[in-house]
ROGU-19427 format. One record per residue (C-alpha): residue in one letter; x, y, z. Coordinates in steps of 0.05 Angstrom, whole numbers, always signed. Layout:
# ROGU-19427
R a X Y Z
...
//
This chain:
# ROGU-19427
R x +1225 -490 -88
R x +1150 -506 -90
R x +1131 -571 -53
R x +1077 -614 -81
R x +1036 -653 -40
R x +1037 -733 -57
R x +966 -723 -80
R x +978 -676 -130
R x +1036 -717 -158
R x +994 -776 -160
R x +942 -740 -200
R x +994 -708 -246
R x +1023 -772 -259
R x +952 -809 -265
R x +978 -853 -215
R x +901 -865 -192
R x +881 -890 -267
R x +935 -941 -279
R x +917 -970 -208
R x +841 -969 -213
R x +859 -1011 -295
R x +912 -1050 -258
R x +853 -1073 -207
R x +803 -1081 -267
R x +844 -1132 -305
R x +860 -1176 -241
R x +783 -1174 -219
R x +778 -1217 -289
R x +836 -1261 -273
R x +803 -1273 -209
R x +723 -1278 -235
R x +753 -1334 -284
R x +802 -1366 -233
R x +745 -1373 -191
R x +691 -1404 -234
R x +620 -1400 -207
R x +636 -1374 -133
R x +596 -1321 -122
R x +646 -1288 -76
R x +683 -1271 -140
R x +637 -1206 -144
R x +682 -1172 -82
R x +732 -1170 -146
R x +707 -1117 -202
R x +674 -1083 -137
R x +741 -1065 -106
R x +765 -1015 -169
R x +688 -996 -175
R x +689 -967 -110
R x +757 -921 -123
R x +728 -895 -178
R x +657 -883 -132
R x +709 -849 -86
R x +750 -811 -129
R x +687 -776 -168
R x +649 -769 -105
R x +646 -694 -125
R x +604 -712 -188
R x +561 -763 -160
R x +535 -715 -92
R x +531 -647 -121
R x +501 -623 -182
R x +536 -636 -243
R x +574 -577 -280
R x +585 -581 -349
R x +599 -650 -370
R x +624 -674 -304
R x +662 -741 -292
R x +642 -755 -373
R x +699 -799 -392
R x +737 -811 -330
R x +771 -879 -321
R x +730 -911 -381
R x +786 -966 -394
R x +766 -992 -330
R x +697 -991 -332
R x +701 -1023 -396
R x +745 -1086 -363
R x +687 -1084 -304
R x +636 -1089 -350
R x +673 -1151 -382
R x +696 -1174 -314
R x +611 -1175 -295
R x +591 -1208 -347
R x +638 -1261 -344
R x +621 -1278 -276
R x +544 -1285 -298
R x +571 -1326 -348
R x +600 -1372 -302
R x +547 -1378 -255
R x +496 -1392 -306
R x +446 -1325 -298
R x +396 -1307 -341
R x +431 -1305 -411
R x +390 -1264 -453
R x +381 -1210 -401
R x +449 -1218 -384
R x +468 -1211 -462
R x +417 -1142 -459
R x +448 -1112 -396
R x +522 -1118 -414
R x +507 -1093 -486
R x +466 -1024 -473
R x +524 -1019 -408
R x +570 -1011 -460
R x +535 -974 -508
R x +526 -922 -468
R x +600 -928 -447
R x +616 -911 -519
R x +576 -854 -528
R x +621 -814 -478
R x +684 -802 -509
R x +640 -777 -565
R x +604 -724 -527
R x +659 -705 -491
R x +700 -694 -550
R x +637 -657 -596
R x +625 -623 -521
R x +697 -597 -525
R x +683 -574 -605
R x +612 -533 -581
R x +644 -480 -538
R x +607 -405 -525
R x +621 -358 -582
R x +582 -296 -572
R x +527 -262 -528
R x +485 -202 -532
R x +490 -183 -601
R x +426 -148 -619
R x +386 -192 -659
R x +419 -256 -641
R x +408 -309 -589
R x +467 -345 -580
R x +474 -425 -562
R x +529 -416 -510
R x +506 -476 -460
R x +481 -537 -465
R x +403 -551 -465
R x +410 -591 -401
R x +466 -612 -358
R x +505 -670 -384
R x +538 -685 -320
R x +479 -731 -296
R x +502 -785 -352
R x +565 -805 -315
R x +532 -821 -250
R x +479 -862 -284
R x +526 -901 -316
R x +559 -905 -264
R x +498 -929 -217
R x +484 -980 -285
R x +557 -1006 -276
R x +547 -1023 -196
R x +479 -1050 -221
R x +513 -1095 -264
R x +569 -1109 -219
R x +526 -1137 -163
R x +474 -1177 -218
R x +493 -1249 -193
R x +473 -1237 -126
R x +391 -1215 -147
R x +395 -1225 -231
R x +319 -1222 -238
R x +314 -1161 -211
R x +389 -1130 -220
R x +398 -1139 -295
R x +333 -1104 -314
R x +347 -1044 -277
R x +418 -1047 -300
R x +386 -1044 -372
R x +335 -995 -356
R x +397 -946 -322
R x +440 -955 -383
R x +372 -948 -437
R x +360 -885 -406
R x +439 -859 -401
R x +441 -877 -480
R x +378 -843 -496
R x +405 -784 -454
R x +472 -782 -487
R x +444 -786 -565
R x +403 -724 -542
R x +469 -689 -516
R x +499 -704 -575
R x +447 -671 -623
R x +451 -613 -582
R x +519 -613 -590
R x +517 -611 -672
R x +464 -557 -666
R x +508 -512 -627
R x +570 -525 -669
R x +531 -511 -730
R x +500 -446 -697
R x +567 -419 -682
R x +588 -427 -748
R x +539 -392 -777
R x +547 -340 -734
R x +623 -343 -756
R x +609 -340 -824
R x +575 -283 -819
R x +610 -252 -768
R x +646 -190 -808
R x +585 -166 -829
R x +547 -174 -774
R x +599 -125 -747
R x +607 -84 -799
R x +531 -68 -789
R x +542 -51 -714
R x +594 -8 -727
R x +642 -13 -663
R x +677 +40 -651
R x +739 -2 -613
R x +749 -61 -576
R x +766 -83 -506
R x +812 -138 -501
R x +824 -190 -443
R x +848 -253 -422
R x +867 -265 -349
R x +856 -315 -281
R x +788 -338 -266
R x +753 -286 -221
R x +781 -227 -261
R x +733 -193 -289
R x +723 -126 -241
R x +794 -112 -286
R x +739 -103 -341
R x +681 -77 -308
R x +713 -19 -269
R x +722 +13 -334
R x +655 +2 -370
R x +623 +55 -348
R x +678 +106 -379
R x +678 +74 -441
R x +614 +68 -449
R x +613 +149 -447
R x +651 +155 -504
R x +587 +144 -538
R x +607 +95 -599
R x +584 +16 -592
R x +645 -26 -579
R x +653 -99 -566
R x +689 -140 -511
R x +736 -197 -541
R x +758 -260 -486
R x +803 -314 -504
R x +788 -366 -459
R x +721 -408 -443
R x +724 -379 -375
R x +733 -306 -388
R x +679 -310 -445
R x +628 -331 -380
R x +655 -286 -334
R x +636 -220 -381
R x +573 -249 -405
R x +551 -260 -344
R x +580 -179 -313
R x +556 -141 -377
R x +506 -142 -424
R x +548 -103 -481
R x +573 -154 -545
R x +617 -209 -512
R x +656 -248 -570
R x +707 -306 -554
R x +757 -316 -597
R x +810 -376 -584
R x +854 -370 -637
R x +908 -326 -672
R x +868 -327 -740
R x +801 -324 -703
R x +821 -243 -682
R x +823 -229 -768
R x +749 -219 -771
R x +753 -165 -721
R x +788 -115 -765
R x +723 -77 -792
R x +732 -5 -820
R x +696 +33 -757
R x +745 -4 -708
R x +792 +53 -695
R x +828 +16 -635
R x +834 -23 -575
R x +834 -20 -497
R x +875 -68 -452
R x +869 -73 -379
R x +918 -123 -366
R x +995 -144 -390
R x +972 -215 -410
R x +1009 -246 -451
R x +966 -263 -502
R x +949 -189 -515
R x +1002 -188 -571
R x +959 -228 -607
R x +919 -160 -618
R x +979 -107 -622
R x +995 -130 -680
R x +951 -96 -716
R x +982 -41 -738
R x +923 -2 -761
R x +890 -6 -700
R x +913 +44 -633
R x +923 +7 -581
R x +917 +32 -508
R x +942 +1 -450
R x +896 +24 -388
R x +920 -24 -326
R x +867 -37 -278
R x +893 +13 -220
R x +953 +54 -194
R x +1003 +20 -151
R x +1078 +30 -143
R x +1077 -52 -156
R x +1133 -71 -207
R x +1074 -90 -257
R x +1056 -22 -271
R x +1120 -2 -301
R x +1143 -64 -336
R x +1171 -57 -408
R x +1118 -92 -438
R x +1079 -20 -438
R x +1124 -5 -501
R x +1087 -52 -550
R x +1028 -5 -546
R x +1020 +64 -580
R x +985 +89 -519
R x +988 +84 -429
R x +935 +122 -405
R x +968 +135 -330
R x +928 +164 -275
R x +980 +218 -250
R x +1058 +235 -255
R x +1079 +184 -214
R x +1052 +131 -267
R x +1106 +166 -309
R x +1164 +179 -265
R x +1155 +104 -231
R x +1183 +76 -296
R x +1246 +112 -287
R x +1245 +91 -208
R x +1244 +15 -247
R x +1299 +29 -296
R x +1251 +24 -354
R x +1265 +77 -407
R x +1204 +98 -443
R x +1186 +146 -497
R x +1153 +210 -461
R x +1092 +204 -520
R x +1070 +147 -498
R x +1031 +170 -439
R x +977 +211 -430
R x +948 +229 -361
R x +870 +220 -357
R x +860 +209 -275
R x +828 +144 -248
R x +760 +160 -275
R x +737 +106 -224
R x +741 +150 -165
R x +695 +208 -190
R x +646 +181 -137
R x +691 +182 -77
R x +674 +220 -27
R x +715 +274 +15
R x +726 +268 +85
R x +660 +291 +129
R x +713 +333 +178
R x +786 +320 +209
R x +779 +248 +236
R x +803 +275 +304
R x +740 +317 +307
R x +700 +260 +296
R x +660 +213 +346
R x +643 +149 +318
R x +701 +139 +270
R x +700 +88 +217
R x +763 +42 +186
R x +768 +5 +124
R x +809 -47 +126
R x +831 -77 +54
R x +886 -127 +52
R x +917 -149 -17
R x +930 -225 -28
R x +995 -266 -34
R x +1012 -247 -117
R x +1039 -302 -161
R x +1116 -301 -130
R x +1141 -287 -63
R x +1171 -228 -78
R x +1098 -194 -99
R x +1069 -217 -34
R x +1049 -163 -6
R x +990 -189 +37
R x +980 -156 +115
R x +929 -208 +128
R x +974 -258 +168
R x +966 -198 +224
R x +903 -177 +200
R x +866 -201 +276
R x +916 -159 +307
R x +906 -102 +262
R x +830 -115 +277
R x +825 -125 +354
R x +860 -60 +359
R x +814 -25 +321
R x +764 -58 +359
R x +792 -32 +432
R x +788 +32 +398
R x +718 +35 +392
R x +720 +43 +315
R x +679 +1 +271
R x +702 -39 +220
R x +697 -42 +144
R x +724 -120 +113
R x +745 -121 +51
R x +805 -170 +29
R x +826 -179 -43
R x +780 -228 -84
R x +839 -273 -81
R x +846 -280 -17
R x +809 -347 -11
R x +862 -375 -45
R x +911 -384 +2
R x +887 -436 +69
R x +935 -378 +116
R x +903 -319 +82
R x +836 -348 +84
R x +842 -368 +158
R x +860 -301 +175
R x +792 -280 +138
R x +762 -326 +175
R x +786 -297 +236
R x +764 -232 +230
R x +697 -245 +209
R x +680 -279 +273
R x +720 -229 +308
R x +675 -170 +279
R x +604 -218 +290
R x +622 -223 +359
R x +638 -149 +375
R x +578 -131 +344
R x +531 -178 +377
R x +566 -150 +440
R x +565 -77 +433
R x +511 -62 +365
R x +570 -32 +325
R x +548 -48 +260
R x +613 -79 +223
R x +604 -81 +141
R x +637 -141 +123
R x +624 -212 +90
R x +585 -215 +29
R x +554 -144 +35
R x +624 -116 +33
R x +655 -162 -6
R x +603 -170 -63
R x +550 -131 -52
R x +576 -60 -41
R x +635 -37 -98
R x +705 -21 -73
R x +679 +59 -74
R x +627 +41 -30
R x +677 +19 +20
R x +719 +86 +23
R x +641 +123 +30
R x +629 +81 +93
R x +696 +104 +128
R x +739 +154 +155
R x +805 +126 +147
R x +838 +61 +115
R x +888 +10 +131
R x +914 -27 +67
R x +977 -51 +31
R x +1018 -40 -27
R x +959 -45 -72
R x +912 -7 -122
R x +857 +15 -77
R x +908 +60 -34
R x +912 +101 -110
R x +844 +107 -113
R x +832 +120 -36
R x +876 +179 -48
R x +824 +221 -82
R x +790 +217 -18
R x +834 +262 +21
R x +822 +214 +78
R x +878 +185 +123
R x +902 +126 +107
R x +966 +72 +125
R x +994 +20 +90
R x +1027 -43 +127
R x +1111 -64 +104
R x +1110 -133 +112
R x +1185 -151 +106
R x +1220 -78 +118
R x +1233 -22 +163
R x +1190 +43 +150
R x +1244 +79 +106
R x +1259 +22 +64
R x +1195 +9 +47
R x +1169 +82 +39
R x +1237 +82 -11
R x +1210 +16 -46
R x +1135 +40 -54
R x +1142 +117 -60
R x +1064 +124 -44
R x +1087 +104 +19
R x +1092 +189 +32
R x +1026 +197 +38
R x +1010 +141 +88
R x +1029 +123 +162
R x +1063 +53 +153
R x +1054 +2 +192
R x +1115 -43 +207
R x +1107 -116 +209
R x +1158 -175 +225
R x +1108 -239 +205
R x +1047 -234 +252
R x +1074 -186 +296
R x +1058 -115 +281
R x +1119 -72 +299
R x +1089 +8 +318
R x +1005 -8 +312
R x +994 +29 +364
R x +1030 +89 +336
R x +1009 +85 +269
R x +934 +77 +300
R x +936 +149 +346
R x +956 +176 +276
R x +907 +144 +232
R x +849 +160 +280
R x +869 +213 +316
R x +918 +276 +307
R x +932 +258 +234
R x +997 +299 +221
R x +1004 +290 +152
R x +944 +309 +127
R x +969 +370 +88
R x +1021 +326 +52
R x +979 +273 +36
R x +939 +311 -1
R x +988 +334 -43
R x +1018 +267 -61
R x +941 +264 -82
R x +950 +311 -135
R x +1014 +262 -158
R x +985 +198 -168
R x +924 +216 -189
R x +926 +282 -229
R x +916 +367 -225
R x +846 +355 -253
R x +787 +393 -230
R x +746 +347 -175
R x +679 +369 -209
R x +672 +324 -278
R x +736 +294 -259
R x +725 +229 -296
R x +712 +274 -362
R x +784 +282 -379
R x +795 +205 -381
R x +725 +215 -435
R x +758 +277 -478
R x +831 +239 -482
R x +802 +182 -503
R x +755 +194 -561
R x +823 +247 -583
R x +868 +186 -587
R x +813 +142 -622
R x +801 +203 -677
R x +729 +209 -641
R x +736 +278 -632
R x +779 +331 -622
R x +795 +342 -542
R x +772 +409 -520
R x +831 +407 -473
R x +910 +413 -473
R x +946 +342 -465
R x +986 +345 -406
R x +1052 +345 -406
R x +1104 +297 -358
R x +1136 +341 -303
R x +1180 +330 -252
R x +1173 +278 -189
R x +1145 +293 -133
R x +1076 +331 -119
R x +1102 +397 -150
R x +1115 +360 -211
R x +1049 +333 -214
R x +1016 +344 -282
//
């Protein structure tokens, strides 16, 4: 069972809003029970400071988006009463008093407008030739909460210096009203500019002509899922168009790629995509949402994945709802059977993992080597237990024995690693661990934000000899390598887990009971050293990834696809499922 924390439940509940309003009302039963004391000003400046609290974020970092806009306006309504009640009572200036409170909540109003129309003037499409789309606001309307905010304390702490506090309390709230009118025009103007980009939407594609679409929705920090297969797709040499779902995903393309990015929220909003050159569409994900597109029947639809794994997500029956699964190898194929999940043999076709056309091939045995690189890529924690997968909790171990080795070190954990406070500890960890050997000793560890971000996950296998990872896509793609490599069990024994995760058979697997590795050692003189199984492993190669030439091996991925789109007809023979195991391998 999943524990939440008392202050998540507190903001699920919006626990924090009813007590800051609770607080709000009793600072003006207190201001009036009070009369002219001026001591009565503590009162509205006890929820005040909550809410100064709880939106710290907004008020000491730059504002994203709309920021705080909206947040706990009840209250700051009863404040501004509560204030100007107690000038009232203690007989303050009235017409600036009158001014203040007035343009304080004026510009109070304005922001459940803006944030609504805010809400209404999402991102619709970017780089579509000819067409500059509004997709972000002119300027940041974050900066309008904190100024009313600042215009509230203002006004809050007016009877102790009204001469001077209620004019800049006016002048704050002027210029937050003056700010929020211009938000709100530039809110109209990019509602209006996406619609009459949606109105003329079909036949602005209808003149670009897209050959097929590629369709995603998924978690924030997705988008390699998308990238890794742009530069395939773009060699099928027809213009296409991404499609995203979400706010979120929209930014994340436009921002990775400067092909056509279109959002589109709704079920009816996908219609307008159906344009007589779209001859079909690519998925590289099972979200859910992606039978919003299947169901158009004229369409083919063709599920890629976004890498090969013996995880139970690769073979999950959802593959049935589309006409095509482009697999990598036979074990794609033969791991659906290993899952129980009967499949029609037409579905698949076998194009390789055009992604790893650039890895390189081992520079000699590893053995024979003297300075010997290891990559070491851990996987993160997945969405249930039984999906975690992750070797980082002994990652340091793993490490410091590489370390004693003398080998250096390539970092690269799973982009959702930070997500976890163990995982990202462990991260932590290492880093320091590798900084500090290489300030001793000169080794020259990649790792951090050159590995991480600025080098690609092929980069990585180039800068190493062997590779220590888990049950995860990049040991499918590290494969074409020939390179040794192990993978760490993190709740089994060697044989169970090899039995679980068949591509097991053509690693060294490293046992692990929590953060105690089991046979490092072992699995290290392997890895780095004699590496017995090097004749195998290369034949479990041919398995998971395909019997396709190494030269132009990303072209057959190119020649099935335009086939299966009616691009062109494929110069070469679809393969055919064989048996498992690598003499089965297509």
């Amino acid at each position: 069972m999943k524990v939440i924390s008392i202050q998540k439940a507190a903001d699920m509940l919006s626990l924090w809003s009813v007590v800051v309003n609770t607080l709000a009302v009793l600072s003006i039963v207190v201001v009036v029970g009070l009369g002219d004391q001026r001591l009565a000003v503590i009162a509205p400046l006890v929820p005040l400071v909550i809410i100064l609290v709880r939106q710290r974020g907004a008020l000491t970092r730059p504002p994203r988006g709309i920021g705080g806009i909206g947040r706990y306006l009840t209250a700051r309504y009863l404040l501004i009463a509560a204030s100007a009640v107690l000038l009232y009572t203690v007989g303050d200036v009235r017409v600036l008093e009158l001014v203040a409170a007035v343009l304080a909540v004026g510009a109070l109003a304005v922001e459940p407008m803006l944030r609504s129309l805010n809400g209404v003037a999402v991102p619709y499409a970017a780089n579509f030739p000819g067409h500059e789309g509004r997709n972000r606001a002119s300027f940041r309307y974050g900066w309008i909460f904190p100024l009313n905010l600042l215009g509230l304390l203002a006004l809050a702490l007016a009877t102790l210096a009204p001469g001077v506090l209620l004019p800049v309390t006016s002048l704050i709230s002027l210029a937050s009203l003056v700010m929020s009118l211009i938000a709100l025009a530039d809110c109209v103007g990019r509602i209006r500019e996406r619609r009459r980009f949606q109105t003329r939407l079909p036949e602005t594609l209808e003149a670009m002509e897209p050959g097929f679409y590629v369709y995603w929705h998924a978690p924030p920090r997705s988008a390699f899922q998308v990238t890794m297969w742009l530069p395939h797709l773009e060699r099928l040499g027809v213009p296409f168009v991404l499609v995203a779902r979400t706010v979120p995903n929209f930014r994340q393309l436009a921002n990775a790629t400067e092909h056509p990015v279109l959002l589109r929220r709704s079920l009816t909003d996908l219609d307008d995509l159906i344009v007589p050159s779209a001859r079909g569409v690519f998925y590289v994900n099972n979200a859910m949402r992606n039978n919003h597109m299947v169901r158009y029947a004229g369409l083919t639809h063709i599920q890629l994945l976004h890498g090969e794994s013996d995880k139970a997500s690769s073979a999950t029956p959802v593959i049935r709802m589309y006409d095509r699964d482009f697999v990598a190898g036979q074990a794609a194929i033969d791991r659906f059977d290993t899952f129980g999940v009967p499949m029609h043999p037409e579905i698949f076709r076998i194009v390789g993992r055009p992604q790893v056309e650039d890895v390189e091939e081992a520079r000699g045995p590893i053995g024979e080597l003297e300075d010997r690189s290891v990559l070491y890529a851990p996987t993160w924690l997945g969405y249930q237990a039984e999906t975690n997968y992750s070797s980082l909790p002994i990652g340091p171990a793993i490490v410091r024995a590489l370390l004693e080795r003398g080998c250096r070190v390539v970092f690269r954990p799973h982009p959702y690693s930070s997500r976890s406070p163990e995982l990202r500890e462990s991260c932590r960890q290492i880093r320091e661990m590798l900084a500090a050997d290489a300030a001793a000793g000169g080794r020259e560890h990649l790792y951090g934000d050159l590995a991480e971000n600025e080098m690609s996950v092929v980069d990585c296998f180039n800068a190493c000899d062997a590779m220590i990872s888990d049950v995860s896509a990049v040991v499918g793609d590290f494969l074409h390598s020939g390179k040794p490599l192990a993978m760490v069990s993190p709740r089994t024994g060697a044989e169970e887990f090899v039995q679980e995760f068949p591509m097991a058979r053509a690693a060294y697997v490293l046992v692990s009971e929590g953060t105690d590795p089991q046979n490092l050692h072992e699995v290290l003189d392997d890895l780095t050293g004699a590496d017995p199984h090097e004749a195998e492993r290369k034949a479990w190669a041919t398995y998971y990834l395909g019997d396709i030439p190494r030269e132009n091996y990303a072209d057959r991925f190119v020649d099935v696809a335009r086939e299966e789109l009616g691009l062109a007809a494929s110069d070469e023979a679809e393969l055919t499922p064989g048996g498992p195991g690598p003499g089965g391998a297509s």
